[in-house]
Backbone as CSV, one residue per row, in Angstrom:
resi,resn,N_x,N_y,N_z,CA_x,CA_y,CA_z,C_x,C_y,C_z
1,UNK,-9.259,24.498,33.636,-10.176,23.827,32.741,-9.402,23.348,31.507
2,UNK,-9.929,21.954,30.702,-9.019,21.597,29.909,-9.798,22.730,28.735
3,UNK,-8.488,22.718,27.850,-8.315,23.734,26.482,-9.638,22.870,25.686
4,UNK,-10.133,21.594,25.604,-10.544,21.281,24.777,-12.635,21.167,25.215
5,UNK,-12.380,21.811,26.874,-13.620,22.421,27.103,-13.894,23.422,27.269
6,UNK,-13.229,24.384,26.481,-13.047,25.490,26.863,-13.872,26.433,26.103
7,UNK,-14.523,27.510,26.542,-15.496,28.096,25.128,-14.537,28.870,24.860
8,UNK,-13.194,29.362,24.510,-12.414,30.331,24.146,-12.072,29.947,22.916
9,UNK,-10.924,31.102,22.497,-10.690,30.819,21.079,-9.473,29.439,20.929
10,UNK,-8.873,29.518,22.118,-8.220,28.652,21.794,-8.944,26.936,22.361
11,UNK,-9.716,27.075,23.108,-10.756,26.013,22.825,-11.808,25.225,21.704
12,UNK,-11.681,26.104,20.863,-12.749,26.111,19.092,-11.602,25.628,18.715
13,UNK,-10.088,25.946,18.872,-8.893,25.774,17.759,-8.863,24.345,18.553
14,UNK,-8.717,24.070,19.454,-8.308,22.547,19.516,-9.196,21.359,19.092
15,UNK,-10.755,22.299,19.185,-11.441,21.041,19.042,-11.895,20.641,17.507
16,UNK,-11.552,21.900,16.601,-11.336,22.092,15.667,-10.385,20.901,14.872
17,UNK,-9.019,21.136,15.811,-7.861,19.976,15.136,-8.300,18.765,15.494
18,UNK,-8.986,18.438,16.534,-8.796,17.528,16.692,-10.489,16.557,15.685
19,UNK,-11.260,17.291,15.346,-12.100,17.002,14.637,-11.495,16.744,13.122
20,UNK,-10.666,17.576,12.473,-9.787,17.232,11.285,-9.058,16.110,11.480
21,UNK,-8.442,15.559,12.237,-7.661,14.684,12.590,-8.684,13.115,12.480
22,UNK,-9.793,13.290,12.798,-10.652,12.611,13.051,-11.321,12.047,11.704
23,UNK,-11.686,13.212,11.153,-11.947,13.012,9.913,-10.832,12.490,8.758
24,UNK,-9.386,12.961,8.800,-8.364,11.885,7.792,-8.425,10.805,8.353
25,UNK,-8.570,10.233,9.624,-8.046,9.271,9.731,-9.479,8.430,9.539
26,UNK,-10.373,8.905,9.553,-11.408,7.576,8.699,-11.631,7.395,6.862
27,UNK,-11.504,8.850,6.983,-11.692,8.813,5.086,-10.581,8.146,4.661
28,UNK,-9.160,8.616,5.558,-8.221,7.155,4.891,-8.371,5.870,4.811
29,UNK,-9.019,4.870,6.273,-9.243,3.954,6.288,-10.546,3.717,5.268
30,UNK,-11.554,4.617,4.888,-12.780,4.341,4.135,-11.916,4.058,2.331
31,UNK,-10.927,5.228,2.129,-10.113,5.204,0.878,-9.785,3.204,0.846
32,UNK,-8.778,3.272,1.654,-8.057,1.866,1.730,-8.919,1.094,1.694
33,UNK,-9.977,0.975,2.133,-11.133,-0.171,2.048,-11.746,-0.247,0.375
34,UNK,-12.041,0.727,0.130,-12.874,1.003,-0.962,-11.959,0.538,-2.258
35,UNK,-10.424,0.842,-2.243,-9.825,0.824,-3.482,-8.972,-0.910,-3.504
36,UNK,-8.597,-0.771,-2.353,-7.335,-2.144,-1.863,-7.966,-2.634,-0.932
37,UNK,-9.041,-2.502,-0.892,-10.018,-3.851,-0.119,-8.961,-4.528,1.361
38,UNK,-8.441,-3.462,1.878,-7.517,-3.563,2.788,-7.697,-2.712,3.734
39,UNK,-7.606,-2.789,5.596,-7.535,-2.010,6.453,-6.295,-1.435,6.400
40,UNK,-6.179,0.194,6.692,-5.285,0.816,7.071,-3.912,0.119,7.883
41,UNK,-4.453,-0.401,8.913,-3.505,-0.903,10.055,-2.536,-2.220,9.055
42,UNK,-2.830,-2.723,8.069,-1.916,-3.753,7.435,-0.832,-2.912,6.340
43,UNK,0.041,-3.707,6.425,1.152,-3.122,5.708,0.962,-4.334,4.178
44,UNK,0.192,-4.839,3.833,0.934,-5.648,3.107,-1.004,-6.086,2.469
45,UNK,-1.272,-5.194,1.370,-2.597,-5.388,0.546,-2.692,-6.904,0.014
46,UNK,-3.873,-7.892,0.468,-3.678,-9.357,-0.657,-3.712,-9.090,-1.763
47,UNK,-4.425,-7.903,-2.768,-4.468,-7.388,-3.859,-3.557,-6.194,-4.035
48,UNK,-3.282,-5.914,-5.071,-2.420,-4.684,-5.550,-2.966,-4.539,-7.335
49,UNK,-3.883,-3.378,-7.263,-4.321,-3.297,-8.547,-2.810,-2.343,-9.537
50,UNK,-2.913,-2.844,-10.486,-1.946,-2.327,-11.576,-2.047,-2.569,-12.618
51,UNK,-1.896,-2.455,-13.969,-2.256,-2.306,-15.442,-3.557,-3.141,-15.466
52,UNK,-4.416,-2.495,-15.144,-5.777,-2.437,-15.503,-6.383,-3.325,-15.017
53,UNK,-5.299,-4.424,-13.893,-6.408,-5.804,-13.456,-5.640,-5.765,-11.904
54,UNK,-5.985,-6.585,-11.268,-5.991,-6.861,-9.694,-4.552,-7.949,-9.992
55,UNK,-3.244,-7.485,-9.278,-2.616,-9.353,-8.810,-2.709,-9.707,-7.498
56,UNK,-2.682,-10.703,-7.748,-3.330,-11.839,-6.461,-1.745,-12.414,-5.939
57,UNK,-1.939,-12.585,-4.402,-0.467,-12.629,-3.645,-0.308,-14.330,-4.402
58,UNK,1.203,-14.502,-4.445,1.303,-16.282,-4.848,1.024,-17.164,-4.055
59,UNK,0.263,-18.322,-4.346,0.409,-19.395,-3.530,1.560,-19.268,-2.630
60,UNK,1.537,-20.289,-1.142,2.183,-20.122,-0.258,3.711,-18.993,-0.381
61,UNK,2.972,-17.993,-0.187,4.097,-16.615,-0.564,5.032,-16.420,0.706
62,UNK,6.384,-17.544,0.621,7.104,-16.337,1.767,7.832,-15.514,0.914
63,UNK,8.074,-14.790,1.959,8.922,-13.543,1.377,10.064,-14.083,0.776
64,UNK,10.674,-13.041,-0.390,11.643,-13.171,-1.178,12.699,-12.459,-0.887
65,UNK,14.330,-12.179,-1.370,14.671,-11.756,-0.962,15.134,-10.293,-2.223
66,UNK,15.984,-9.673,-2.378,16.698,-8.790,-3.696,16.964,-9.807,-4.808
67,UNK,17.533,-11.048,-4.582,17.780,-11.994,-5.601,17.646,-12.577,-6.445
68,UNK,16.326,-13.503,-5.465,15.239,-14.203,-6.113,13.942,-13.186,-6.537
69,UNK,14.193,-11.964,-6.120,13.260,-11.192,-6.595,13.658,-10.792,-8.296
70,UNK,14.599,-10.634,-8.546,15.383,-10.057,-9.588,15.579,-11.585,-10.941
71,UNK,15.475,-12.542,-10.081,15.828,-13.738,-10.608,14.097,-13.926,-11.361
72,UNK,13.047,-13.971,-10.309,11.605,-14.110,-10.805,11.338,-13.523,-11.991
73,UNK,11.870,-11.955,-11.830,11.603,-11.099,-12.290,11.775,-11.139,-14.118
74,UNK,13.171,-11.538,-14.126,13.662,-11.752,-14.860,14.535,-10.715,-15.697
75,UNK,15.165,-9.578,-14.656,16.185,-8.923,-14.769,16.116,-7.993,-13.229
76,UNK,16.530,-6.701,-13.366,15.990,-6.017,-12.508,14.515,-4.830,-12.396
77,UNK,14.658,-4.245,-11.129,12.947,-4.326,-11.327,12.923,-3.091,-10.307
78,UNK,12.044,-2.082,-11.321,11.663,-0.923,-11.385,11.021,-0.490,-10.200
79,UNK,10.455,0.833,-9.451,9.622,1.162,-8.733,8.740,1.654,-9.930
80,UNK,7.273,0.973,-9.821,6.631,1.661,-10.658,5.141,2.732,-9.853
81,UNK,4.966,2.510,-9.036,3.781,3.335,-7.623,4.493,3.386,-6.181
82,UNK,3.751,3.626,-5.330,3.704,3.746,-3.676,2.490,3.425,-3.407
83,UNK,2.428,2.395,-2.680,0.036,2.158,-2.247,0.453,3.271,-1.007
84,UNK,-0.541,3.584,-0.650,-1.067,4.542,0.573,-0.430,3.929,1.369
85,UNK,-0.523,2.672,2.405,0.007,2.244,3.221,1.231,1.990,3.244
86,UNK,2.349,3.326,2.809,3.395,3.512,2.778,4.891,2.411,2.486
87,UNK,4.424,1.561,1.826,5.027,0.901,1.170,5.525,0.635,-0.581
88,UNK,6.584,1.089,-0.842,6.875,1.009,-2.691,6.027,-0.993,-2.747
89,UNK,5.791,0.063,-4.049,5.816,-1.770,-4.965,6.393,-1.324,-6.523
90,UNK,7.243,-2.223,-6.843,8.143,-2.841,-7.730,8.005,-3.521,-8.990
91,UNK,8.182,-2.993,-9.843,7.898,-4.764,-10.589,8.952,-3.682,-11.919
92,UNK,8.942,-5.535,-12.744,10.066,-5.324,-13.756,8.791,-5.341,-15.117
93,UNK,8.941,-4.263,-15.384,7.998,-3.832,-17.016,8.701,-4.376,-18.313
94,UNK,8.480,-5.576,-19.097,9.018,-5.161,-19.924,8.097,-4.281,-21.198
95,UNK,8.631,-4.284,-22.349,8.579,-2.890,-23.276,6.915,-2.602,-23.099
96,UNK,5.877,-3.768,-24.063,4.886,-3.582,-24.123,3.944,-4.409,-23.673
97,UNK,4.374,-5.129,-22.633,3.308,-5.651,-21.675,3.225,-5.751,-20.511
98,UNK,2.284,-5.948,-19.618,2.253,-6.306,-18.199,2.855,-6.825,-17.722
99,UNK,4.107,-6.871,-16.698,4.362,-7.880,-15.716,4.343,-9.122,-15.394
100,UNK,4.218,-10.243,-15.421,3.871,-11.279,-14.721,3.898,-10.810,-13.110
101,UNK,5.120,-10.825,-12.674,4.996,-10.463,-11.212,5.088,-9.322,-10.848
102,UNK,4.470,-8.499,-9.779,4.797,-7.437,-9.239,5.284,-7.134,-7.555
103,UNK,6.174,-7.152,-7.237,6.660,-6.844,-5.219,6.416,-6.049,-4.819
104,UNK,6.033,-6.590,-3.713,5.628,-4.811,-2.577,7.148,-5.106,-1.784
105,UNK,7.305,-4.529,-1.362,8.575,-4.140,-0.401,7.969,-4.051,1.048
106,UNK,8.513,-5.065,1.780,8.175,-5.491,3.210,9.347,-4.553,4.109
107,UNK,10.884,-5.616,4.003,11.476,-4.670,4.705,12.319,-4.723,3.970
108,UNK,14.477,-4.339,4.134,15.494,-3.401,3.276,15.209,-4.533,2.458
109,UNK,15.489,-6.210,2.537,15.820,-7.019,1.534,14.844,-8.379,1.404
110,UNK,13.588,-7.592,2.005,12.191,-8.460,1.715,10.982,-7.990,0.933
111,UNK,11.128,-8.758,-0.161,9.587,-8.770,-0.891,8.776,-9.633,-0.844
112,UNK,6.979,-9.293,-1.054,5.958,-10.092,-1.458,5.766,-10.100,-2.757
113,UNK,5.615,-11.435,-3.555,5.376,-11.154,-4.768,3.709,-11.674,-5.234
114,UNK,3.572,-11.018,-5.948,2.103,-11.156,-6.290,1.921,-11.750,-7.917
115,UNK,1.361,-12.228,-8.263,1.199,-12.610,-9.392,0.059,-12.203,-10.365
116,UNK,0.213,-12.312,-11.729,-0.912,-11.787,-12.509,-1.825,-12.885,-12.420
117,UNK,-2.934,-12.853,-12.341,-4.387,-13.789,-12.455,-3.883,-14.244,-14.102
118,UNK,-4.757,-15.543,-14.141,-4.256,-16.274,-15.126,-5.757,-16.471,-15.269
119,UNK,-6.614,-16.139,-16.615,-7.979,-16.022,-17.028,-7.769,-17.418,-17.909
């Protein structure tokens, strides 16, 4: 008989895990929805909230590389978070204000850059 029909103890323990298992993996996807308006399964949020407002990905955004990232930036450029969907994002702070741009990190020498909304 399988373990996971099993009335034993080690039948309660599997169905046990496998009910926990069940449960992170929606409250994560419910998290990711709720905060980054993004499904789990994407690596790459259209929004990335940071100092207190939402940036929005750039017009026709291909990816950048270390260079032109550093070049945008306008020196070099910090890790300042990690989003859930296991990707750093980047950006160059200066002293006392926001960013203009901020990168998520795609792959070793690809970024998305996102831009601050312009009110």
């Amino acid at each position: 008989m399988s373990p996971v029909l099993a009335s034993s103890r080690a039948g309660n323990f599997v169905r046990s895990l496998l009910i926990i298992g069940l449960m992170v993996i929606i409250f994560r996807e419910l998290y990711l929805l709720w905060i980054f308006h993004t499904p789990a399964w994407t690596s790459r949020p259209p929004e990335i909230k940071y100092c207190g407002s939402y940036y929005e990905q750039r017009e026709n955004p291909p990816d950048v590389s270390t260079a032109e990232m550093n070049r945008l930036a306008g020196g070099r450029v910090k890790q300042i978070m990690r989003s859930p969907v296991l990707r750093p994002i980047a950006a160059y702070r200066p002293a006392k204000a926001c960013p203009r741009y901020v990168f998520a990190k795609v792959d070793e020498d690809r970024f998305v850059v996102y831009t601050f909304p312009s009110k």
